[in-house]
C-alpha positions, 0 to 999 in steps of 0.5 A: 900729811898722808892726805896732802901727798895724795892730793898733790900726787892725783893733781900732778896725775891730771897735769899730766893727762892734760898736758898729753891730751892737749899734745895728741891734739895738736899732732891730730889736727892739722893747723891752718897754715901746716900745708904752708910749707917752710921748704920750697922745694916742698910745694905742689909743682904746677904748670902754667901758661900765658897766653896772648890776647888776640882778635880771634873768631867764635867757632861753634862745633855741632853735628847735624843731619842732612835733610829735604826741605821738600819732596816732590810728588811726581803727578801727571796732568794728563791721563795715557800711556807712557811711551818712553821713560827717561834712564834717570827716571829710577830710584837714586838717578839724577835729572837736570832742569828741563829733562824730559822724565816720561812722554806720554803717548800724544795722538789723542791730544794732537787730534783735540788741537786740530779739532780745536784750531778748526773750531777757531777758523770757523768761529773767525769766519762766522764772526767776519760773517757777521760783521759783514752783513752787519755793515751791508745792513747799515749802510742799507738803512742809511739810505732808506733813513738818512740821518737817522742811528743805525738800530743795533738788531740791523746792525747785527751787533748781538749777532757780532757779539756772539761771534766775537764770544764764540771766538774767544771760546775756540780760542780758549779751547785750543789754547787748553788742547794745546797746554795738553799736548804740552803736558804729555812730557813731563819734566821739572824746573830743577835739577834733582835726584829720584827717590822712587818711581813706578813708571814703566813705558806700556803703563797706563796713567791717570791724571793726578795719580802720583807714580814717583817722588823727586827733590831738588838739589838746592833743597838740601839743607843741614839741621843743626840742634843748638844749645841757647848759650851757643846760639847767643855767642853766634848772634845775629846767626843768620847769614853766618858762614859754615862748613859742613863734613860728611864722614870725616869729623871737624880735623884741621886737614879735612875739607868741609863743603861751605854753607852758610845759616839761611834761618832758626827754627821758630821755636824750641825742641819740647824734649831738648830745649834745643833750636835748630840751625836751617844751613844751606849748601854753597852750590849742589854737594854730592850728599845724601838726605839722611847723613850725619855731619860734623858742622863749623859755624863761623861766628863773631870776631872777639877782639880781645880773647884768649885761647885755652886748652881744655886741660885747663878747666876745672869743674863748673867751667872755673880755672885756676890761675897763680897770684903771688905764688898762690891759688885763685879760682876764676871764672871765665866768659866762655864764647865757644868750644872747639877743637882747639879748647876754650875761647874765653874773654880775656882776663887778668890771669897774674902770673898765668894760668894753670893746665891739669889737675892740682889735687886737693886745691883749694883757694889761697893754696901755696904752689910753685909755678912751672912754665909750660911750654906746649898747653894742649898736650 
């Protein structure tokens, strides 16, 4: 009788072991459904909005540099002294199309015209020489031979034609004299600006002896490095309008200097894997080769597209949106970003979409929607 107490005592003392570890369980390990909370008033409180869809532009913001498409070697063509240099002719001063930069003395190269027009008078006169007693010589022959072919050697046509060659080389020469004496002031088809020069007047030149560097105005362009998925949202890129900022950034009271995408570099940056963007400027901006700029490329208009702040996006460039009271994770085609958030394609959103950080969200997530009234702030 003894033993049978003693069993049913230790078996009533594993019952009851059992029955706690099972209730400590239950109280350690949350249930599936225990953040699903039976008050309302207890659910997480998250802010949505819902916005319209619209035809809106793709706007791609980057920053860039100002640069030269190519310097200019100042080179003269003919050797002398400078005898005058022009005020603009110094470091950071600007010249128009055509200015006169140096004049270099012209007497030698007056007297080479002069000499060279005299060789052209006498060869003119030699060749009329010969042509004359060329047709004396003929007509001569035509009496003493009738109807016979005048021989060339009495018609003096090799002598003619040596004349006629002469000529022609004292023509050349003094065209060569007179392109010379052009070249003793040296100008530049364009307008533009001098990064250096050495020229002073007194100073000796030698012809092909490089004294000063120059670009020209309309040779600025801007380079813009460019991620792939940018670029693609901007195709075709070329011809697309921009604006470019020196020193303000991209704010909506700042006044850019219009530009446009005159190409795209052939190939990709080894280190980046960046292409650039090859902007022009729209008319001569007073800008330095060297300064960094804030860019705004105008791309394609996206007819249907939302415009979402970027407190909405989550990480891995997801959002969360509200279904039936309820998280979802969706996953947006972002077009570009820029001052004013994401543009994205539009999308079917439920009941709208969620602005800021919901801690400890999860898919399925019970919450309680708040619209929002301003988004960005």
């Amino acid at each position: 009788m003894a033993g049978v107490l003693q069993i049913a005592g230790i078996s009533a003392f594993v019952l009851v072991l059992i029955f706690v570890a099972l209730t400590m369980r239950d109280v350690s390990s949350p249930s599936p459904v225990a953040d699903e909370y039976s008050d309302e008033g207890e659910l997480p409180i998250v802010g949505i909005f819902a916005p319209e869809p619209m035809a809106r532009d793709v706007i791609v913001e980057a920053t860039g540099t100002i640069n030269v498409r190519n310097y200019i070697e100042l080179i003269p063509e003919v050797s002398g002294r400078i005898v005058m240099v022009s005020r603009a002719l110094r470091a950071g001063g600007s010249f128009a199309a055509g200015e006169v930069l140096i004049g270099i003395d012209e007497s030698d190269f007056r007297l080479a015209l002069d000499q060279a027009n005299a060789e052209v008078v006498g060869a003119a006169s030699n060749l009329l020489l010969q042509q004359t007693e060329g047709e004396v010589a003929s007509r001569n022959y035509a009496l003493l031979h009738p109807g016979e072919p005048v021989p060339a050697l009495v018609a003096r046509e090799p002598q003619i034609g040596q004349a006629q060659a002469q000529l022609m080389s004292a023509e050349a020469r003094a065209s060569a004299a007179k392109l010379d004496l052009s070249r003793t002031q040296m100008t530049m088809p364009f307008a533009g600006k001098v990064t250096s020069s050495v020229a002073e007047v007194g100073q000796m030149l030698s012809r092909g002896q490089s004294f000063g560097r120059v670009f020209a105005l309309d040779s600025l362009e801007v380079t813009v490095p460019l991620g792939q998925d940018e670029l693609q949202n901007l195709l075709p890129v070329e011809g697309r309008e921009a604006f470019v900022y020196v020193g303000r950034g991209v704010t909506k009271d700042a006044i850019g200097y219009s530009a446009m995408v005159e190409r795209v570099a052939a190939e990709l940056d080894e280190r980046t894997r960046f292409s650039k963007l090859y902007l022009r400027f729209k008319g001569n901006p007073n800008v330095s080769p060297g300064t960094f700029i804030d860019v705004k490329v105008i791309g394609p208009t996206v007819n249907e597209s939302f415009e979402i702040p970027e407190a909405a996006e989550q990480g891995g460039g997801s959002i969360w949106i509200v279904i039936g009271n309820k998280l979802a994770s969706v996953s947006p085609v972002i077009r570009s970003r820029s001052m004013n958030g994401l543009l994205v394609d539009a999308f079917d959103y439920g009941q709208g979409i969620v602005v800021g950080v919901v801690p400890s969200a999860y898919m399925g997530m019970r919450v309680r929607a708040v619209t929002v009234e301003s988004p960005d702030e």
